[in-house]
N, C-alpha and C positions, 0 to 999 in steps of 0.2 A: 504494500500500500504506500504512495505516495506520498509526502508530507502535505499536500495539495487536498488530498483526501478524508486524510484525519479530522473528525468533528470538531476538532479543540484548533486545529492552524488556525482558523480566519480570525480566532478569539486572542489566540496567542499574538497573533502580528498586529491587531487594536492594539492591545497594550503596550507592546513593543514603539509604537509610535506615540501614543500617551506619554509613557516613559520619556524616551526622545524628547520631546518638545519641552516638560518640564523640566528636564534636566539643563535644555539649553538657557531656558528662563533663568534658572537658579546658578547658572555657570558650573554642575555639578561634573565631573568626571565619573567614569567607573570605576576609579578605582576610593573615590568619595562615597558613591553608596553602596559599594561591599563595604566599605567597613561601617557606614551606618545601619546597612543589613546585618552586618556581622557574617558574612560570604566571603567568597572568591571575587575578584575580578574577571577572572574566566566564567564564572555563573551569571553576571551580569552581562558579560560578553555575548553568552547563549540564548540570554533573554532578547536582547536588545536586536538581537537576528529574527528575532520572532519566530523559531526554532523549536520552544522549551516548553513542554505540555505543564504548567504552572500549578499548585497545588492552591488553597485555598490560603493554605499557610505564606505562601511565599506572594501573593499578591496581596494579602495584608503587610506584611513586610515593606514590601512594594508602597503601598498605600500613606503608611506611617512614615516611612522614610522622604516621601517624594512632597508628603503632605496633600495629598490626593485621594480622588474616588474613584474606580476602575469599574466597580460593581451597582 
């Protein structure tokens, strides 16, 4: 199966772009909200590809850190 196909991509790469945009607002780098997440750099890296099938947990994360709504 395709990543094109997965139920969760089109949700994933919203956020992905969410993210983005507020990060550029706030001048944030990735390696700024790994460690406001308490992550990798490379997890963010993976998010930010819109890539990453995302748990509830880590889009709260997402949320709190970025000071956003996704949900």
């Amino acid at each position: 199966m395709s990543q094109e196909e997965k139920p969760w991509f089109n949700h994933s790469q919203m956020i992905a772009n969410i993210m983005s945009a507020r990060m550029k607002e706030l001048g944030m780098t990735q390696k700024m909200l790994a460690e406001k997440m308490n992550c990798t750099q490379q997890y963010i890296s993976k998010i930010l590809k819109g890539h990453e099938n995302l748990s509830l947990e880590a889009i709260s994360k997402i949320e709190n850190a970025l000071g956003i709504h996704v949900l």
